[in-house]
C-alpha positions in Angstrom: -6.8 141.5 -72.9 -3.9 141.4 -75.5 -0.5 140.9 -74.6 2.3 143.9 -75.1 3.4 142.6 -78.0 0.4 142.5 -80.2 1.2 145.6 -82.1 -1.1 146.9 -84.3 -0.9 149.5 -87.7 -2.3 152.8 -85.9 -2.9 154.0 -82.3 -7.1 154.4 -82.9 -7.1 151.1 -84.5 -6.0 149.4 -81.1 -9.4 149.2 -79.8 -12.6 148.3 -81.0 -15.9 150.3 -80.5 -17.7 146.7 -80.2 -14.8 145.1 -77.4 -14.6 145.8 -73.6 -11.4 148.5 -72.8 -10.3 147.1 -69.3 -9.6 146.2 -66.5 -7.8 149.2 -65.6 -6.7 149.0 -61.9 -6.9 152.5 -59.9 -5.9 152.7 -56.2 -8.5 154.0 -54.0 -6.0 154.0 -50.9 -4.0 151.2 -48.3 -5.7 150.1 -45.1 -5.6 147.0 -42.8 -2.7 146.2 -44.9 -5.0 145.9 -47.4 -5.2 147.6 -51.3 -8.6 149.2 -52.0 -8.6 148.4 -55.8 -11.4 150.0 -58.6 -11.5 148.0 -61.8 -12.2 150.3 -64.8 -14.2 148.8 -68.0 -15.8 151.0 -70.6 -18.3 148.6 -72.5 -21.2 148.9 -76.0 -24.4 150.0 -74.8 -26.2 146.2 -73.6 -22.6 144.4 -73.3 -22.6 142.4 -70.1 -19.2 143.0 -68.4 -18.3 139.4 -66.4 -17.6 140.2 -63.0 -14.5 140.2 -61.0 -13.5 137.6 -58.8 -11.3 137.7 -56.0 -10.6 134.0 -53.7 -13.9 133.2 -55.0 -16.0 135.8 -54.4 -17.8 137.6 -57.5 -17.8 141.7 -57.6 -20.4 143.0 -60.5 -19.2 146.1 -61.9 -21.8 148.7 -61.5 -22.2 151.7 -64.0 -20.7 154.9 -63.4 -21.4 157.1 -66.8 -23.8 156.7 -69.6 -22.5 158.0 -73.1 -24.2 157.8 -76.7 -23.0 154.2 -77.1 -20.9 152.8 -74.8 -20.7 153.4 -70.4 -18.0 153.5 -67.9 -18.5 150.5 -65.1 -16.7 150.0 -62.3 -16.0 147.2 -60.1 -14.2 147.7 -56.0 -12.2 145.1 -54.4 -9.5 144.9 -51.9 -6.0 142.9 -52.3 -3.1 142.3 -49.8 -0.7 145.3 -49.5 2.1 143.6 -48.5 2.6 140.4 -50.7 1.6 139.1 -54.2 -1.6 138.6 -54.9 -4.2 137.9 -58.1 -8.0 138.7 -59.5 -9.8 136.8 -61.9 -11.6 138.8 -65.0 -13.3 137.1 -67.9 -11.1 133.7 -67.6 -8.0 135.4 -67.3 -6.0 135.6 -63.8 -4.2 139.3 -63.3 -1.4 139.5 -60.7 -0.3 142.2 -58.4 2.9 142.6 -56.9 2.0 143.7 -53.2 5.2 145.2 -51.7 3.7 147.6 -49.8 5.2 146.5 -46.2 8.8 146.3 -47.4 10.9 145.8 -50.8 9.2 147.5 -53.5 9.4 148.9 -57.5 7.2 152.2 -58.2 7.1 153.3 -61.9 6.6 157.2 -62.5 5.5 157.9 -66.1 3.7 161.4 -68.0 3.1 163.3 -71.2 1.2 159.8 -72.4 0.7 161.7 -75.8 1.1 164.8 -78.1 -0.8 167.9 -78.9 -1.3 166.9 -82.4 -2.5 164.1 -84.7 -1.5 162.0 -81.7 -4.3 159.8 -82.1 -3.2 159.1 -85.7 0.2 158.1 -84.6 1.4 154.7 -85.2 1.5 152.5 -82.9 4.5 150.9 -82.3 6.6 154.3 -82.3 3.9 155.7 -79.6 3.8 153.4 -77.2 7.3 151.8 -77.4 8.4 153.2 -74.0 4.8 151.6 -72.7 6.4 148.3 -74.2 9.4 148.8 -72.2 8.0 149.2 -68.8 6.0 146.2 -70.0 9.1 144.3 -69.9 10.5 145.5 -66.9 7.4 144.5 -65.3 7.6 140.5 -66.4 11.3 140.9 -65.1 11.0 143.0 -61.6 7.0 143.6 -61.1 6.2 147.1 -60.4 4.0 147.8 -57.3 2.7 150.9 -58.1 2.2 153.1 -61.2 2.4 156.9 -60.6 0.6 159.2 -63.3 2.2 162.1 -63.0 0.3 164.6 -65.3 -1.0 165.0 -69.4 -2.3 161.4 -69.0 -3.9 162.2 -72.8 -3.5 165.3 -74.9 -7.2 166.5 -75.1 -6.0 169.9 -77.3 -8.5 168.5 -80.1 -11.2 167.9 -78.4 -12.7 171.4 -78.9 -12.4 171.0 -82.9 -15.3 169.9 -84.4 -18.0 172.1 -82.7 -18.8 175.8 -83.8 -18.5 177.0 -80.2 -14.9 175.8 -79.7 -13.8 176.2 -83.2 -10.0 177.5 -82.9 -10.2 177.7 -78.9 -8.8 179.7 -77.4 -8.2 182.6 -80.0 -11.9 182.4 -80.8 -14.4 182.8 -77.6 -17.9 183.3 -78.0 -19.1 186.4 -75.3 -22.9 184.6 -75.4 -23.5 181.3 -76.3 -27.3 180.1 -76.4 -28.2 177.5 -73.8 -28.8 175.1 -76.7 -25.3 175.6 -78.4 -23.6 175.1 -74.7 -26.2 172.0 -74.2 -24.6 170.6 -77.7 -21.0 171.7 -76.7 -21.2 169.8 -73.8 -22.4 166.9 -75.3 -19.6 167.1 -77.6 -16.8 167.6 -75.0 -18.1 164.1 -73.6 -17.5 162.1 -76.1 -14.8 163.4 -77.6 -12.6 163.1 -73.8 -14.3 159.5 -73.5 -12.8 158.9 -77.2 -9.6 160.0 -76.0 -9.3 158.1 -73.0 -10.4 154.9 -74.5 -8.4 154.6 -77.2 -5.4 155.7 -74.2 -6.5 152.5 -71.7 -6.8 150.3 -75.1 -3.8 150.2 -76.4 -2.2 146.9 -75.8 1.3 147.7 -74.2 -0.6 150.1 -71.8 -3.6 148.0 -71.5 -1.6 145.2 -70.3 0.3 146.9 -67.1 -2.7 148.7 -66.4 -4.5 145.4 -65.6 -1.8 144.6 -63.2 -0.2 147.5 -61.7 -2.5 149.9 -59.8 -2.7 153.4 -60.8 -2.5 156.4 -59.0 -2.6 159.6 -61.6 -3.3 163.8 -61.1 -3.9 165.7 -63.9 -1.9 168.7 -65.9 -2.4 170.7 -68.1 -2.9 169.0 -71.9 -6.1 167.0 -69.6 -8.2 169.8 -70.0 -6.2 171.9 -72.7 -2.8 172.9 -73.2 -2.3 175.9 -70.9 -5.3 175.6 -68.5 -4.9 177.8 -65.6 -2.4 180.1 -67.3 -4.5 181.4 -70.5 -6.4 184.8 -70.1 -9.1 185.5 -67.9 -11.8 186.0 -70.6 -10.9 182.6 -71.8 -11.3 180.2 -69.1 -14.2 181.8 -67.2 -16.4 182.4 -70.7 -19.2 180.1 -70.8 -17.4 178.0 -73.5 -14.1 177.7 -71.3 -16.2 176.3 -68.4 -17.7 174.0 -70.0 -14.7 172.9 -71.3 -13.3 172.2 -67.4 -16.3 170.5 -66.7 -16.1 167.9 -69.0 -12.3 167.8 -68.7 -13.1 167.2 -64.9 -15.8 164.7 -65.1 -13.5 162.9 -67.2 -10.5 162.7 -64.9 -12.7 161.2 -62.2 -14.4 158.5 -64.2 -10.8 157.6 -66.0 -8.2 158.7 -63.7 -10.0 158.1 -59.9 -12.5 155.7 -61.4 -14.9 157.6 -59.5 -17.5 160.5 -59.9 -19.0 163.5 -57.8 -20.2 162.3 -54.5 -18.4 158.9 -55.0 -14.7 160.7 -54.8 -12.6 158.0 -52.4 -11.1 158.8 -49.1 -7.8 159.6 -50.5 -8.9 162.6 -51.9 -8.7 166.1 -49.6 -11.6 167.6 -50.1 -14.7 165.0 -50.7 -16.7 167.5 -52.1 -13.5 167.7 -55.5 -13.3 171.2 -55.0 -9.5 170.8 -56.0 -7.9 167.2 -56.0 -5.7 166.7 -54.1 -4.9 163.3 -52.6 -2.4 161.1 -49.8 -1.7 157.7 -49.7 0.1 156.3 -47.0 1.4 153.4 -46.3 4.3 151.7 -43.9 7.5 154.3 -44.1 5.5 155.8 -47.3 2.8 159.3 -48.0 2.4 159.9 -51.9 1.4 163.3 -52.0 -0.7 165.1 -54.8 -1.9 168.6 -54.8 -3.8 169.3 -57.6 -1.8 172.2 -59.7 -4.7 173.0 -61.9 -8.4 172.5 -60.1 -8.2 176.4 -58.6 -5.2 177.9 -61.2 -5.1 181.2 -62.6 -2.5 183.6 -64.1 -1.6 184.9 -60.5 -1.8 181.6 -58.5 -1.3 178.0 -58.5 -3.7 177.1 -55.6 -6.2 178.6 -53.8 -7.3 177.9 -50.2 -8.6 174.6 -50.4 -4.9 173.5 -52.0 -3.2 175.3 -49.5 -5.1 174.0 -46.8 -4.3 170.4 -47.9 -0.5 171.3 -47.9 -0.6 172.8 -44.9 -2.2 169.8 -42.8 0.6 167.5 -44.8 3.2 169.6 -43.4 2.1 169.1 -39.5 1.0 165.4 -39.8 3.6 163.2 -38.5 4.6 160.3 -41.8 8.1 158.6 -41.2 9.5 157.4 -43.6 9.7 158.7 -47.5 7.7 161.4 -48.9 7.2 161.2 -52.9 5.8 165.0 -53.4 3.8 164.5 -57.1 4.2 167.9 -58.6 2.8 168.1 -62.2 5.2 170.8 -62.6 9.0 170.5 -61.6 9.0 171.8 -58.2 12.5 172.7 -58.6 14.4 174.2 -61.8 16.2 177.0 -63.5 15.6 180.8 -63.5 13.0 181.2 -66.1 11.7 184.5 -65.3 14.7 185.5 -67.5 12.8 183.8 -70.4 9.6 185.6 -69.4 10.8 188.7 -69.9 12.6 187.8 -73.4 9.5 186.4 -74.8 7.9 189.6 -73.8 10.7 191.7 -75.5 9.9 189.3 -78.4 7.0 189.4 -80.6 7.3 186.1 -81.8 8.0 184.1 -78.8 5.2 185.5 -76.7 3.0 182.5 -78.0 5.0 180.1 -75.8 4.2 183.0 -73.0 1.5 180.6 -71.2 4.2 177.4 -70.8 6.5 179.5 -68.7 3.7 181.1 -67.1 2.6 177.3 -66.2 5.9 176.7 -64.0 6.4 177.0 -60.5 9.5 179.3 -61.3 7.2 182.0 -63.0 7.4 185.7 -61.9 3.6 185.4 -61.9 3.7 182.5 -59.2 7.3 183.4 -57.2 5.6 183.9 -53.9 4.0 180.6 -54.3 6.5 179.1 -54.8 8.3 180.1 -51.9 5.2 179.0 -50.1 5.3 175.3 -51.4 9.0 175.4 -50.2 8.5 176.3 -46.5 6.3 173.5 -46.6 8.7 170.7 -48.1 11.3 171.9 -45.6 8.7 172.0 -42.8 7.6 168.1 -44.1 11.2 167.5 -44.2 12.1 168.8 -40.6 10.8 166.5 -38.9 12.8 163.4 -37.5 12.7 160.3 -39.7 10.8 161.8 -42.6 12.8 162.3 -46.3 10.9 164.0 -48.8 11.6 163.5 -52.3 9.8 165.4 -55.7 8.4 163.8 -58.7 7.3 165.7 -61.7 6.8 165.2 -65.7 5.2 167.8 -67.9 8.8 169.3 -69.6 9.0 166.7 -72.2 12.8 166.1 -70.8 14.5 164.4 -68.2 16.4 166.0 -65.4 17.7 166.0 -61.6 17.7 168.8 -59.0 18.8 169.5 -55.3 18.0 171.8 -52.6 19.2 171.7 -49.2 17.4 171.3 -46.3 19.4 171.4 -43.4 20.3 168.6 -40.8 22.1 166.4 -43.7 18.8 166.6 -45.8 18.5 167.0 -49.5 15.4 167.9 -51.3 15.4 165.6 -54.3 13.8 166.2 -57.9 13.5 163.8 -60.3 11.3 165.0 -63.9 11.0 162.2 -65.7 8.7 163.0 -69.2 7.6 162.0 -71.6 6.8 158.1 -72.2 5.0 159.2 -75.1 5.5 162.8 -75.9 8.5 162.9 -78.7 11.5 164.5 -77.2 12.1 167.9 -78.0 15.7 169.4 -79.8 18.5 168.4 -78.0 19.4 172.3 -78.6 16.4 173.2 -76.0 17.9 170.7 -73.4 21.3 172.4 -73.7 19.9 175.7 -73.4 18.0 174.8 -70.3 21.4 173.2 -69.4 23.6 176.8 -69.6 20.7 178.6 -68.0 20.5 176.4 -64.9 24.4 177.2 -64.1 23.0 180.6 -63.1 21.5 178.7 -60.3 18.6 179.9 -58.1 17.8 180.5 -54.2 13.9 181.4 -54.0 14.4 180.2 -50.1 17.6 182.1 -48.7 20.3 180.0 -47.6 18.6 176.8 -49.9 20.0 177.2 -52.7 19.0 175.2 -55.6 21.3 173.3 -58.3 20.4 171.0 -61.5 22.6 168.2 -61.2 23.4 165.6 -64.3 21.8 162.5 -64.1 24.4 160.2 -63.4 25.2 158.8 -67.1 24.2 161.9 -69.3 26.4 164.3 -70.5 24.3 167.4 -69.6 21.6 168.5 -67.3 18.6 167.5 -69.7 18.2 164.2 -71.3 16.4 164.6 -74.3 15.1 161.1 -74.7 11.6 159.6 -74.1 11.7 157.7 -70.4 10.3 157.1 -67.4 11.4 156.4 -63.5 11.5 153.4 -61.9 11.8 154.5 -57.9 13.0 151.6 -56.0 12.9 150.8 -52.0 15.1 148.3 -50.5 14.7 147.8 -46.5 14.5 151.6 -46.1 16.6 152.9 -48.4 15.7 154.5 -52.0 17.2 154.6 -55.1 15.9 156.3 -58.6 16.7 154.9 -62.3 15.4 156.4 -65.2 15.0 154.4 -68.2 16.0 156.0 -71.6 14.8 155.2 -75.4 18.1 155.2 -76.6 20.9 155.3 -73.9 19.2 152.7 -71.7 18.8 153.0 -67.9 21.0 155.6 -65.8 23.5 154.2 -62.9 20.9 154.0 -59.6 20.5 157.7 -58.0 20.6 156.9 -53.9 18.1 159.2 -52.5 
């Protein structure tokens, strides 16, 4: 395992088809005080991967997935919750923070990537804000990393193969079984390829070995847009099996799991939609899955709703971090909607608005999801706080609860993903002072994060969410101005 500051020329040349990519540490969930741990290795066809060993006692990873050359192992292992802790792998001692019980550093990253050429990026540029959490790590140790969506930027995957040539302009109505059987086989490798060289590169590859991950997909994991593109797109035969390989590919990379395997964090065993909880002393991490059961008209169906309906009754003092792939709160875009469909040429960005929460398309949802934060939120001793990616910026936002609460959002996005203009971030800026109230008497207000001149930072960065005794505090760290004053949630 290299250290974060072997750099290296390109972002594919940081691993090596012949090398072992791993360990990459996954939560499964917090019990007895305990972490449930999986330990992720992707390894050559025949490569013996050493086992992992915890006070002395060996744990033999066991195979997952089998690809053309290389397969996906996994080894399970529990470490304390509550204090420091280490494994061995392959003469090398990895060390967790703990922190579970009290005093404790959670790191929020997402858009790990771009739509285009990002595999051809260099290195150093790409992953510099991966090299920065890196440090922050040696100094403060993280307890956690949260994935917060777009993990990899799988847009390419469907070039290459006739089917999925310029997908999704270009649909084929009846693909032969033998094309679809070829397709498929394609999709695997190339998500595999993409996901490797992700968990390879060193600045990444280092934390991951010693922060668990918890992660929930977006969007750019299947395809930019997934959920929100036509009808005749995503249910063609092509589309499918496009979700199916996106889907077995989050589970084995993301979960470090597969189909009948999925771990008890997870709603729904059978991965219907996936959801998960996590809970642990005067802490629930919350993930419903925005894109499993998407369409044009809704963001869940029943199975998500279900799951947020069950979170909303169940009793969990403490702090509530909602993961919403999508800001949960933000300005009146519907007013966008209808200019893009006044405009010829803008009506290509159509499906990214249709994608938000604050869509026309999903406004009735969204008033849903909201009754159910302030439901969560009702209830004595429980805070809930929202924490999202997928907008390429930074920003803050409130909403009023009642009782003396506030309904935080924090965005933090991308660690990868160049930022966008600065121009977009101010026009996002004047259109949030028309304000918002999908809930009446909650109104909703972007709020400056404390440091930046306007409501969107347009700067590469991530969060750092920090609990001291019981109180919690958010920083974001940016590429150029630095970290932001603490936010006191």
């Amino acid at each position: 395992m290299q250290t974060p500051e072997t750099l290296v020329p390109s972002f594919m040349s940081s691993h090596s088809s012949g090398s072992i990519t791993g360990p990459v540490l996954i939560l499964d969930g917090i019990s007895g005080g305990q972490m449930q741990l999986a330990a992720l290795f992707i390894a050559p066809k025949g490569r013996l991967v050493p086992p992992v060993a915890v006070k002395g006692r060996e744990i033999l990873p066991s195979l997952l997935a089998d690809y053309e050359e290389r397969c996906v192992l996994r080894a399970r292992f529990a470490l304390p919750a509550d204090a420091a802790s280490a494994y061995e792998w392959n003469g090398q001692t990895f060390e967790t923070a703990g922190g579970f019980g009290g005093g404790m550093r959670i790191a929020f990253a997402s858009c790990n990537g771009e739509e285009h050429g990002d595999m051809e990026r260099d290195a150093a540029e790409r992953n510099a804000m991966w090299a920065r959490m890196g440090a922050e790590h040696r100094d403060r140790p993280f307890s956690l990393l949260l994935h917060g969506g777009d993990q990899i930027y799988a847009d390419e995957v469907t070039e290459g193969h006739e089917l999925s040539r310029n997908w999704p302009g270009r649909v084929p109505r009846d693909p032969s079984r033998e094309d679809l059987a070829s397709l498929r086989a394609h999709l695997r490798e190339r998500f595999l390829e993409r996901y490797q060289a992700v968990c390879s590169v060193p600045e990444f590859a280092w934390l991951a070995a010693r922060v668990p991950s918890l992660m929930q997909w977006d969007d750019h994991d299947i395809c930019d847009g997934w959920g929100s593109l036509r009808r005749s797109s995503t249910y063609s035969p092509v589309g499918q099996a496009l979700f199916a390989a996106a889907r077995e590919a989050a589970l084995l990379f993301q979960h470090g799991c597969c189909d009948g395997d999925l771990p008890a964090r997870f709603s729904d065993p059978e991965g219907t939609h996936l959801g998960w909880r996590v809970e642990a002393p005067g802490l629930r991490l919350l993930a419903p899955d925005l894109r499993s059961e998407r369409s044009r008209r809704r963001v869940m169906a029943r199975g998500g709703w279900q799951m947020m309906k069950a979170e909303a009754e169940r009793q969990a003092p403490g702090r509530t971090f909602l993961v919403s792939s999508v800001p949960l709160l933000g300005p009146r875009l519907s007013l966008l909607e209808l200019l893009m469909v006044l405009i010829p040429k803008m009506q290509k960005y159509e499906d990214d608005l249709r994608d938000q929460w604050q869509s026309r398309a999903h406004r009735a949802s969204w008033r849903r999801m909201l009754r159910l934060v302030c439901a969560m939120a009702a209830k004595e001793g429980q805070q809930v706080t929202a924490v999202s990616g997928e907008i390429h910026l930074a920003a803050r936002g409130e909403m009023a609860l009642g009782s003396g609460k506030m309904l935080h959002q924090l965005v933090a996005s991308g660690i990868a993903h160049r930022a966008p203009p600065k121009a977009w971030a101010r026009a996002l800026g004047l259109l949030s002072w028309l304000g918002d109230a999908p809930l009446k008497g909650h109104p909703i207000r972007i709020r400056k994060i404390p440091g930046q001149a306007g409501r969107y930072a347009a700067e590469r960065n991530y969060l750092i969410l920090e609990r001291s005794d019981t109180a919690w505090s958010a920083v974001w760290d940016f590429e150029t101005s630095g970290k932001s004053e603490p936010l006191v949630l």
